[in-house]
BARO-754844 format. One record per atom (N, C-alpha, C): residue number from 1; x, y, z; atom name. Coordinates in steps of 0.001 Angstrom, whole numbers. Each point is the difference from the previous one (the first is absolute). Layout:
<pts>
{NUM {X Y Z} 'CA'}
...
</pts>
This chain:
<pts>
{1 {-6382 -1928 32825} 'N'}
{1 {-399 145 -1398} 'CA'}
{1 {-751 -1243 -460} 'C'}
{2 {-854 128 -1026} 'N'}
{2 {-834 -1416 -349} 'CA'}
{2 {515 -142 -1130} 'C'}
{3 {-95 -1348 -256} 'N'}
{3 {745 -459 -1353} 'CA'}
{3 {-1342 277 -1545} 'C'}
{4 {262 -27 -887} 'N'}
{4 {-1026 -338 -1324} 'CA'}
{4 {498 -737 -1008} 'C'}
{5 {-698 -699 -713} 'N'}
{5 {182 -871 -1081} 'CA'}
{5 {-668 989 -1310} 'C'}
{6 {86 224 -740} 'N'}
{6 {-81 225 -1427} 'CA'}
{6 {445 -647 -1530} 'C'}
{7 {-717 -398 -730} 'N'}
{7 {182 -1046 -1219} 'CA'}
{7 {-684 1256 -1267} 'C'}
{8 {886 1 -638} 'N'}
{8 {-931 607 -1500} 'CA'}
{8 {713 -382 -1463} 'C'}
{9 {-651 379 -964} 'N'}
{9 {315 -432 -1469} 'CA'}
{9 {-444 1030 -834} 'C'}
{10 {1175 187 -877} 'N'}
{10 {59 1347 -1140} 'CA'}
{10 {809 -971 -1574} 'C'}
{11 {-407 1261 -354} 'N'}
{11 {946 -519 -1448} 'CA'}
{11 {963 528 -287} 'C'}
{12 {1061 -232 -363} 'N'}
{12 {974 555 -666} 'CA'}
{12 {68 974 -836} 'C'}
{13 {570 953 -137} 'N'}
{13 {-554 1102 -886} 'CA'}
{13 {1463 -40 -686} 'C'}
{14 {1285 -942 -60} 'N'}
{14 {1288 -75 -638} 'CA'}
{14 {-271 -881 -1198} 'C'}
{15 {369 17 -850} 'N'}
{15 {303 -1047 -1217} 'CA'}
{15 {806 -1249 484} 'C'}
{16 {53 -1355 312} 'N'}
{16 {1225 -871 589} 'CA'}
{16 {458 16 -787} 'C'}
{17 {1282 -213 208} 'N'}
{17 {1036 -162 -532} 'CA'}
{17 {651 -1258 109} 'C'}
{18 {975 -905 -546} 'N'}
{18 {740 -1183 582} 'CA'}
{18 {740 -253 879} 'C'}
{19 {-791 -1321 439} 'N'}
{19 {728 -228 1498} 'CA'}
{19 {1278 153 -29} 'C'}
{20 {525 935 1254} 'N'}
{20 {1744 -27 180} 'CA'}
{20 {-112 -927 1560} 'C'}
{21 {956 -801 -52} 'N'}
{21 {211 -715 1080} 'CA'}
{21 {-1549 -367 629} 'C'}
{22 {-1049 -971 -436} 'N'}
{22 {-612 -298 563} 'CA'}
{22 {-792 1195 56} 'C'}
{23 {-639 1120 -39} 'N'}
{23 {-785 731 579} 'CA'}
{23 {-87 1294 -1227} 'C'}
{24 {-1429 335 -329} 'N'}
{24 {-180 1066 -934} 'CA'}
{24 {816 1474 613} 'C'}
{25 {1031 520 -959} 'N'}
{25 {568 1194 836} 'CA'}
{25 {-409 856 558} 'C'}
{26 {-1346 325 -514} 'N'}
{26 {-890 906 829} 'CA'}
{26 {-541 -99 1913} 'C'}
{27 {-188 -1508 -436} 'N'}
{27 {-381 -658 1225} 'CA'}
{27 {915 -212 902} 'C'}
{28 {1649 29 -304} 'N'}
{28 {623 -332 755} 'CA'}
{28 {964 1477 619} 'C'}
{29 {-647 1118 -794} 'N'}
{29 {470 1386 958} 'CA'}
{29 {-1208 474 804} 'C'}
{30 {-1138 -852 -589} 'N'}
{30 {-878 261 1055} 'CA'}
{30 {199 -783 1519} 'C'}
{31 {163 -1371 -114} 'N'}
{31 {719 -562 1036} 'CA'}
{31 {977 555 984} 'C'}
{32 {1090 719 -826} 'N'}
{32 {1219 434 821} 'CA'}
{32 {-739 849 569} 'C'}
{33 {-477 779 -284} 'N'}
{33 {-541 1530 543} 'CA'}
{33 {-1085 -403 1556} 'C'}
{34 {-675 -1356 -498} 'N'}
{34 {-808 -291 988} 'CA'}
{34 {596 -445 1145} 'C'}
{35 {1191 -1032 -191} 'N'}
{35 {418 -471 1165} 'CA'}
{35 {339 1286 413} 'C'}
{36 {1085 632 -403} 'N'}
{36 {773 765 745} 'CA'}
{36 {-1252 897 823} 'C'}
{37 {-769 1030 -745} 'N'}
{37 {-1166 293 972} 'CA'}
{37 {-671 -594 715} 'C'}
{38 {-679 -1204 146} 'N'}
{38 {-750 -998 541} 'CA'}
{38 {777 -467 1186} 'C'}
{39 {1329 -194 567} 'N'}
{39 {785 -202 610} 'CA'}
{39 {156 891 871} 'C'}
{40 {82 1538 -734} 'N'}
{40 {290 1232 1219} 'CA'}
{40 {-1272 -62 757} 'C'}
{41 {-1271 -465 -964} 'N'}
{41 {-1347 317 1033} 'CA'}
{41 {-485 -1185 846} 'C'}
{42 {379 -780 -64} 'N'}
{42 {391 -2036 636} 'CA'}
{42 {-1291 -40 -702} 'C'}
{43 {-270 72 -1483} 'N'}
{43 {-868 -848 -664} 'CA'}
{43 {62 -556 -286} 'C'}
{44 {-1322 -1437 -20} 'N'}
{44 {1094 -1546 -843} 'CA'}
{44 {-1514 -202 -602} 'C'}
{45 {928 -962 -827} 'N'}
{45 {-1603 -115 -1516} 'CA'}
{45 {950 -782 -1065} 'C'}
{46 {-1204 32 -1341} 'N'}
{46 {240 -812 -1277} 'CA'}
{46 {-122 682 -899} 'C'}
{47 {412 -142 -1533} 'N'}
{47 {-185 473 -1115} 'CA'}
{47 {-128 -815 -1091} 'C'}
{48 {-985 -128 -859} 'N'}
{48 {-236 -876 -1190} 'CA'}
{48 {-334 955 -1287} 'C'}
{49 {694 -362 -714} 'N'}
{49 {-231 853 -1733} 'CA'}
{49 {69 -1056 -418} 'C'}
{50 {-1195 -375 -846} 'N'}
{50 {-292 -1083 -1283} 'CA'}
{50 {-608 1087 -572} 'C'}
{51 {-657 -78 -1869} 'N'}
{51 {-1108 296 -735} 'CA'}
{51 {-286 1377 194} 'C'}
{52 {1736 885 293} 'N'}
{52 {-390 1384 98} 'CA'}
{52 {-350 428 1402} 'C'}
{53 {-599 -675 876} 'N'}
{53 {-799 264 1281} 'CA'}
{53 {1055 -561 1360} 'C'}
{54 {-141 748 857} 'N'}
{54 {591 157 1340} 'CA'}
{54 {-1218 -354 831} 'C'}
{55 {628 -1264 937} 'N'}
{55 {-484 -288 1017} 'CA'}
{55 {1114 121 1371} 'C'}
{56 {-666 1268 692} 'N'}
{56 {1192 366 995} 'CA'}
{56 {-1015 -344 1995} 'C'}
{57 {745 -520 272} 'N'}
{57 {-869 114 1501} 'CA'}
{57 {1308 234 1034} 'C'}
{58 {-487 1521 1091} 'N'}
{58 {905 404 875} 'CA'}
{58 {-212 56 1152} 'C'}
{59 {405 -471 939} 'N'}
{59 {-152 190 1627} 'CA'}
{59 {752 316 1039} 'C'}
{60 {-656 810 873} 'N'}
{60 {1069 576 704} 'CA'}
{60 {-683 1234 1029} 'C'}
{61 {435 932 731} 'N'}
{61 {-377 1368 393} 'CA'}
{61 {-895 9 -639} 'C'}
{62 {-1420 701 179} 'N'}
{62 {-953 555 -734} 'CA'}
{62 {657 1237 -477} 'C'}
{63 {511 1194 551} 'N'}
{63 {647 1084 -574} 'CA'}
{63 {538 -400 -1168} 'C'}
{64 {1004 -648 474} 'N'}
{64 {1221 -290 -1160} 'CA'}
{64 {-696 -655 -1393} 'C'}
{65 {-1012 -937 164} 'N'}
{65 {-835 -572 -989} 'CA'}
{65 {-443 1221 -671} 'C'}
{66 {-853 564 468} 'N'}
{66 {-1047 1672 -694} 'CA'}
{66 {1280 974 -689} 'C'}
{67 {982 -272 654} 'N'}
{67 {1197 1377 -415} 'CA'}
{67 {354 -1326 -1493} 'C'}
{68 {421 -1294 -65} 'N'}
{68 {873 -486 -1052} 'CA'}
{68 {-1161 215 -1194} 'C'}
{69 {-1399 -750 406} 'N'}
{69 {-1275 143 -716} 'CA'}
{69 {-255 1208 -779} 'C'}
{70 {283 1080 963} 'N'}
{70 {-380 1337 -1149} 'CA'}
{70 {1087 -111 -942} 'C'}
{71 {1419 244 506} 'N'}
{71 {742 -429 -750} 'CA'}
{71 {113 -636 -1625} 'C'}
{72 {-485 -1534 631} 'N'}
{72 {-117 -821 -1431} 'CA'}
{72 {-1243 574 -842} 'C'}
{73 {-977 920 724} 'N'}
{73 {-1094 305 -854} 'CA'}
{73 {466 1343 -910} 'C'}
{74 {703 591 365} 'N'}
{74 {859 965 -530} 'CA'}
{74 {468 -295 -1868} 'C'}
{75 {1022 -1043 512} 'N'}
{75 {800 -865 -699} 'CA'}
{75 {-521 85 -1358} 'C'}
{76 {612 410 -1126} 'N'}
{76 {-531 -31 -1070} 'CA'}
{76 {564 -1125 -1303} 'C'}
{77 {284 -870 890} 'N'}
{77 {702 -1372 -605} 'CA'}
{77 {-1248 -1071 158} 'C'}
{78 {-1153 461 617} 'N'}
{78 {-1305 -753 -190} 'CA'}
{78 {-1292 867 -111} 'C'}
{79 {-1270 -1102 13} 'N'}
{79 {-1019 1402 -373} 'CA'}
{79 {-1367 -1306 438} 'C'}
{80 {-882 767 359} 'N'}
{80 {-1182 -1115 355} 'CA'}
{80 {-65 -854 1240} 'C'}
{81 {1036 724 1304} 'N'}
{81 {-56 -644 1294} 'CA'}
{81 {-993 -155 289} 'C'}
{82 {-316 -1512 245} 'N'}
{82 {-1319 -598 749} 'CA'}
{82 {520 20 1509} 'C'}
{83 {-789 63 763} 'N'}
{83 {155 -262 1786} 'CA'}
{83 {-624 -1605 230} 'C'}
{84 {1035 -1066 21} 'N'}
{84 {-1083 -1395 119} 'CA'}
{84 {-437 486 1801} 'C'}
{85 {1196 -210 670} 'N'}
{85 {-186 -260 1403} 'CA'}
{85 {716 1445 617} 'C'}
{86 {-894 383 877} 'N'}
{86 {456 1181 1243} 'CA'}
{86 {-877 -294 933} 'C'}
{87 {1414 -726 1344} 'N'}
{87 {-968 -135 1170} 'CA'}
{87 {1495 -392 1526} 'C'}
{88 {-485 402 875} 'N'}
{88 {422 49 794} 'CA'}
{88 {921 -1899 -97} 'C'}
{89 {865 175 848} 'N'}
{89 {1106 -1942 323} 'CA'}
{89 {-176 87 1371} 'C'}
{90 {176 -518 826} 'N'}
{90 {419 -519 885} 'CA'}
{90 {1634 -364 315} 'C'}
{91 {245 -794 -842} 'N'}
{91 {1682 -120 102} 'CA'}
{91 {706 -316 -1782} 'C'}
{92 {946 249 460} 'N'}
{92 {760 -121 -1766} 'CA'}
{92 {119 -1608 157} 'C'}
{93 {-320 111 -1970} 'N'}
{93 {-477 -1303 -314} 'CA'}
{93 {1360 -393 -1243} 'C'}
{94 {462 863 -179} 'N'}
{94 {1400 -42 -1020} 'CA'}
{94 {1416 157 1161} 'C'}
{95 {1109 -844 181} 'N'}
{95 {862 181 1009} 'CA'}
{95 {1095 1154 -454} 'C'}
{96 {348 -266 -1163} 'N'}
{96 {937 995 181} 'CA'}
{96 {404 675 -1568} 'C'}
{97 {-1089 30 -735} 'N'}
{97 {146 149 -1703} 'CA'}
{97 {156 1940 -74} 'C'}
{98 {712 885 317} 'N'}
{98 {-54 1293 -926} 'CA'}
{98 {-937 -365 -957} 'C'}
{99 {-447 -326 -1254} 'N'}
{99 {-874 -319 -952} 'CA'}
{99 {1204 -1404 -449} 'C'}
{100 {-1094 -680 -163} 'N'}
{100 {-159 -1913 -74} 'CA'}
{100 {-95 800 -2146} 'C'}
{101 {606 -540 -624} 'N'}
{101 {-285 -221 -1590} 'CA'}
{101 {-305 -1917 -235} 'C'}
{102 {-1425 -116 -702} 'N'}
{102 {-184 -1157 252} 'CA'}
{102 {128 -833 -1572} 'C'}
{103 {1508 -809 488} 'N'}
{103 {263 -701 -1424} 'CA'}
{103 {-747 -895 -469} 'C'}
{104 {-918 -757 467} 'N'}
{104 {-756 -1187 -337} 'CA'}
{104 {-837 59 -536} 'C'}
{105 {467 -20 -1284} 'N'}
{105 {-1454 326 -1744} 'CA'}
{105 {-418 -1062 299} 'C'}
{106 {537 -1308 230} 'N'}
{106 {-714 -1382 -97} 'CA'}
{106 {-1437 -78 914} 'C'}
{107 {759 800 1107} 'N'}
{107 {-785 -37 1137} 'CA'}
{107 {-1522 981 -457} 'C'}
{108 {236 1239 -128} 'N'}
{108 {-622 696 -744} 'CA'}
{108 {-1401 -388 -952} 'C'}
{109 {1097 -752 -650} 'N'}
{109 {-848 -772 -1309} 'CA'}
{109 {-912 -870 392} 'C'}
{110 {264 -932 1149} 'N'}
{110 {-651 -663 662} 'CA'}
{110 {-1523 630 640} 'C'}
{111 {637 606 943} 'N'}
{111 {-1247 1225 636} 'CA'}
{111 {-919 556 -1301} 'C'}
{112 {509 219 -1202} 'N'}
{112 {-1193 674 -882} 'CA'}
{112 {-372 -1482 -201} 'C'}
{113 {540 -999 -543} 'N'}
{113 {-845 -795 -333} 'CA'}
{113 {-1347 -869 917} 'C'}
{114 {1142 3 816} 'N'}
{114 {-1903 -183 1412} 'CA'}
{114 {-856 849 40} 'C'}
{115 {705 979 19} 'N'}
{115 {-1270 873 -26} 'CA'}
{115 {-843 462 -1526} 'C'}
{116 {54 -603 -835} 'N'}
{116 {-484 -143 -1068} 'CA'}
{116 {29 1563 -682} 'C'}
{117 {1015 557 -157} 'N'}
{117 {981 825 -448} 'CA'}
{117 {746 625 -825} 'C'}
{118 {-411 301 -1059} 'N'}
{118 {695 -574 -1458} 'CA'}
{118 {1405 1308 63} 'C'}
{119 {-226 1102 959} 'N'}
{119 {1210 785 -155} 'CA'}
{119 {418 473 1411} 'C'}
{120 {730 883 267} 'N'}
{120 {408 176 1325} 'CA'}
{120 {-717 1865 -465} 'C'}
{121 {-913 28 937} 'N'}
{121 {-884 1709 184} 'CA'}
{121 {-209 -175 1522} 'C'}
{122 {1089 378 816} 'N'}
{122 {-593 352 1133} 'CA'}
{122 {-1130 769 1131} 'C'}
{123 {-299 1058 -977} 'N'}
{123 {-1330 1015 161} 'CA'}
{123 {-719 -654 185} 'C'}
{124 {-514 -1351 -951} 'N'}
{124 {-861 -375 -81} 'CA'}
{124 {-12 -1275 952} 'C'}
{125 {787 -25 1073} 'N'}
{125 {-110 -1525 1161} 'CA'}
{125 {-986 113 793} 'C'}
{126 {-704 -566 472} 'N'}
{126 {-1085 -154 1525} 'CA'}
{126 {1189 -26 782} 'C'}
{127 {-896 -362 927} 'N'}
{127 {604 450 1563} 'CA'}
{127 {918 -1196 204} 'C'}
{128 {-777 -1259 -497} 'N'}
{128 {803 -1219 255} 'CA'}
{128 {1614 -268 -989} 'C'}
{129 {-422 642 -1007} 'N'}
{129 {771 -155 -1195} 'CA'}
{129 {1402 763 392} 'C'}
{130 {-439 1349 1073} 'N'}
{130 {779 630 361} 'CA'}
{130 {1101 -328 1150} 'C'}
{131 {-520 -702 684} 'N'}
{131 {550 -773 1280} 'CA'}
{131 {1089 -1071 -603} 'C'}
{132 {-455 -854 -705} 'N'}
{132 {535 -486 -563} 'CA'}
{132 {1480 -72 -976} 'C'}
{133 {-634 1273 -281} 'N'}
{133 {1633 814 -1076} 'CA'}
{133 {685 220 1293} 'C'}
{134 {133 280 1123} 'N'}
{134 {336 945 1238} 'CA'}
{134 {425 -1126 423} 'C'}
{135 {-379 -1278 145} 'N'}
{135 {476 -1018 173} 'CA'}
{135 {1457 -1244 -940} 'C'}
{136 {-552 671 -985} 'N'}
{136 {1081 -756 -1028} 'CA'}
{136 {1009 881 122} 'C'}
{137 {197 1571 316} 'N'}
{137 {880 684 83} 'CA'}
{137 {975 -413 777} 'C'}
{138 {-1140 -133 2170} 'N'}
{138 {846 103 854} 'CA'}
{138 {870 -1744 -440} 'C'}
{139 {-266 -736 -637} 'N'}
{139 {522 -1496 172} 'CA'}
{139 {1288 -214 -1063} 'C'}
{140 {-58 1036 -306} 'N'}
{140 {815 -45 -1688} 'CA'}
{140 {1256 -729 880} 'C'}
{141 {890 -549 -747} 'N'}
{141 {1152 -620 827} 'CA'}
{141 {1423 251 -463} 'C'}
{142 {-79 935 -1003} 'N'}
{142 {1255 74 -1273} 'CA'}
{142 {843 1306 477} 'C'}
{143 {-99 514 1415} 'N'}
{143 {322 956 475} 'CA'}
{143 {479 1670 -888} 'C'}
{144 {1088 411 -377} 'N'}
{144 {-160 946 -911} 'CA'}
{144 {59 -129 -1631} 'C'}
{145 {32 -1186 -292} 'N'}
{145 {-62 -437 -1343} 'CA'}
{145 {-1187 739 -634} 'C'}
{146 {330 586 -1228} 'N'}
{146 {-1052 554 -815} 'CA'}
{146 {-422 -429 -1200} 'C'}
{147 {-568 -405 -48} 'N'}
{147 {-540 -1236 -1156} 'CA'}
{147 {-873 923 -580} 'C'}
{148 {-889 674 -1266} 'N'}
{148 {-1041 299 -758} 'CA'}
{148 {-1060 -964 -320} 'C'}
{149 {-1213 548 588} 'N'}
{149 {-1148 -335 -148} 'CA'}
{149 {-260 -1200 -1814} 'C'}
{150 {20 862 -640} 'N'}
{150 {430 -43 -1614} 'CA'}
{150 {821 -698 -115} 'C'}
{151 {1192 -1376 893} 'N'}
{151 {370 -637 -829} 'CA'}
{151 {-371 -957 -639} 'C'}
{152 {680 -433 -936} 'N'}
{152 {-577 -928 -1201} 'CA'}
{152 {175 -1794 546} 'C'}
{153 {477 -105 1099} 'N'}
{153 {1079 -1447 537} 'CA'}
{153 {-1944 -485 333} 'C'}
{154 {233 -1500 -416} 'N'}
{154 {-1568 -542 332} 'CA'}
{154 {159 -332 1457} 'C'}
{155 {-718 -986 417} 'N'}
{155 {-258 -168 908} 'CA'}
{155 {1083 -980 814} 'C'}
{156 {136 -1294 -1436} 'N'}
{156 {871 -563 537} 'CA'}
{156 {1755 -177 95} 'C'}
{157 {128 1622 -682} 'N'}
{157 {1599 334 181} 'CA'}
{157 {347 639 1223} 'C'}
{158 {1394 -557 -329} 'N'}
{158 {592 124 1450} 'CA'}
{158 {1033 1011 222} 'C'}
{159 {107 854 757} 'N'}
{159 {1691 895 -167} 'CA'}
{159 {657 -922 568} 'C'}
{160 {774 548 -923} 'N'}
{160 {2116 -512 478} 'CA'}
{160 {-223 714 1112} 'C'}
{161 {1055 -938 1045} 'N'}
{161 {882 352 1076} 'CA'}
{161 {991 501 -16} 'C'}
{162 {737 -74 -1395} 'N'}
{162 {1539 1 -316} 'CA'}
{162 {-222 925 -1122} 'C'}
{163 {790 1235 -265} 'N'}
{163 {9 407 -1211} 'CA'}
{163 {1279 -657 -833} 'C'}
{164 {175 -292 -980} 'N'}
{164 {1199 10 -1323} 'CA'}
{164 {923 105 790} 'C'}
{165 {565 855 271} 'N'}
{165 {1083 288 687} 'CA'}
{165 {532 -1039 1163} 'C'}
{166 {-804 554 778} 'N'}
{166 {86 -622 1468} 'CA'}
{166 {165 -1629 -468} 'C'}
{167 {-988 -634 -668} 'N'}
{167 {361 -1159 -284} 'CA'}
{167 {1072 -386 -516} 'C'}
{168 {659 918 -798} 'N'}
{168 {1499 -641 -748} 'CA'}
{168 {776 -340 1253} 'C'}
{169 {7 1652 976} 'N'}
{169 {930 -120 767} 'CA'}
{169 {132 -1027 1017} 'C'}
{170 {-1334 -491 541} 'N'}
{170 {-332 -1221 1173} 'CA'}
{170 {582 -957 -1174} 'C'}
{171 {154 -379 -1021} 'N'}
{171 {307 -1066 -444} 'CA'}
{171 {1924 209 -247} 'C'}
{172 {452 1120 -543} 'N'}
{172 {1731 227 -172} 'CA'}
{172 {248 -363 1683} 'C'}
{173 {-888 781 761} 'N'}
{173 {916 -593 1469} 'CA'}
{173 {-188 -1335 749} 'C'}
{174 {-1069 -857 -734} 'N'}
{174 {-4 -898 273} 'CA'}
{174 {698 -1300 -527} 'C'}
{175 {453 436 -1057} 'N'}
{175 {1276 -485 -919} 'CA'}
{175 {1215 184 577} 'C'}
{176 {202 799 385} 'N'}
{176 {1091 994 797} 'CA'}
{176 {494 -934 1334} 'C'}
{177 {-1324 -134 854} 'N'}
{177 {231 -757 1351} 'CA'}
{177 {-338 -1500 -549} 'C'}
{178 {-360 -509 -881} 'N'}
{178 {573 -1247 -443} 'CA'}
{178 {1478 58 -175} 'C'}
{179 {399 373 -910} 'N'}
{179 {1307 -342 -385} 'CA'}
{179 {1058 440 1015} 'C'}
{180 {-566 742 1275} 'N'}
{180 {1206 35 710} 'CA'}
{180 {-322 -1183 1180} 'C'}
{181 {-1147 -604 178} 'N'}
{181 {-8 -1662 661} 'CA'}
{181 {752 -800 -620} 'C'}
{182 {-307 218 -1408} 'N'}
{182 {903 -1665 -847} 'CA'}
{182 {1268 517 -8} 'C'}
{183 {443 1071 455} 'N'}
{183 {955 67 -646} 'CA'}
{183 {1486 131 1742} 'C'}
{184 {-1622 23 1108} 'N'}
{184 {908 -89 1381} 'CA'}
{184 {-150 -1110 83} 'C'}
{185 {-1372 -957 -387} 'N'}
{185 {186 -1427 289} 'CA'}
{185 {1042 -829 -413} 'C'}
{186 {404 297 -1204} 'N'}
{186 {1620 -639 -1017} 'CA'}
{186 {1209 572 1015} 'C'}
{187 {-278 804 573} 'N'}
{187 {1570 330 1112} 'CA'}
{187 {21 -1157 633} 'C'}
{188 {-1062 -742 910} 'N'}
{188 {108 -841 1260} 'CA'}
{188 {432 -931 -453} 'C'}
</pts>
């Protein structure tokens, strides 16, 4: 069987709604639905929703690509599928993503701004512009974390490591295993 690469961009045809856990809800039953299919067909790829617009690139089986493709063209959760890239691979270039969701707005933000950019319209990328997104995808590093395109955090904020919680508790048990040192050290 020969492998194919395919990249395209549509719009959203849903109203967003607010982020639940990191990820517009729409986008994130589109996700489930993808891995789980994308997986039975060993497809691996990326997904980006900023500004309404989906930037999706899939590789894998040529069959399995043309069968998910009609598929998503089906799909009436978008409208205005562009085709950036359809062309034969050589070897898979994504290791092991069911569909990759790519959290890095910063990153994102970055890429439009080099490229002198003022919004994220994927339809409208060159060839280079396109490689490129395909590239920021495969590198993303935040593994299944789902971050929204649209968040508001600038550039130079940082996420917590620790939520509220977790932090009280690393600190009660660290109180905890203090006071039972001082309190074995006073035995000796």
């Amino acid at each position: 069987m020969s492998l194919m690469r395919l990249a395209y961009a549509s719009e959203a045809t849903f109203e967003a709604k607010p982020v639940e856990k990191g990820v517009e809800p729409h986008v994130a039953r589109i996700l489930m639905t993808s891995r789980r299919n994308n997986a039975k067909g060993k497809l691996v790829g990326g997904l980006y929703y900023g500004n309404n617009r989906f930037f999706q690139y899939l590789e894998g089986e040529e069959d399995e690509v043309r069968k998910t493709f009609d598929r998503i063209l089906k799909d009436e959760r978008h409208r205005n599928v562009v085709t950036l890239i359809e062309e034969p691979l050589e070897d898979r270039t994504f290791s092991n993503w069911s569909m990759k969701y790519v959290p890095l707005s910063r990153d994102v933000r970055r890429f439009l701004e080099s490229q002198g950019l003022e919004a994220f319209e994927p339809a409208s990328f060159t060839s280079d512009q396109c490689e490129d997104m395909i590239e920021l995808v495969r590198n993303s590093s935040h593994d299944q974390k789902l971050v929204n395109h649209d968040d508001t955090r600038t550039v130079g904020d940082t996420p917590q490591a620790f939520s509220p919680g977790l932090k009280a508790g690393l600190i009660a048990a660290a109180l905890c295993l203090l006071g039972a040192l001082f309190f074995a050290g006073s035995m000796l």
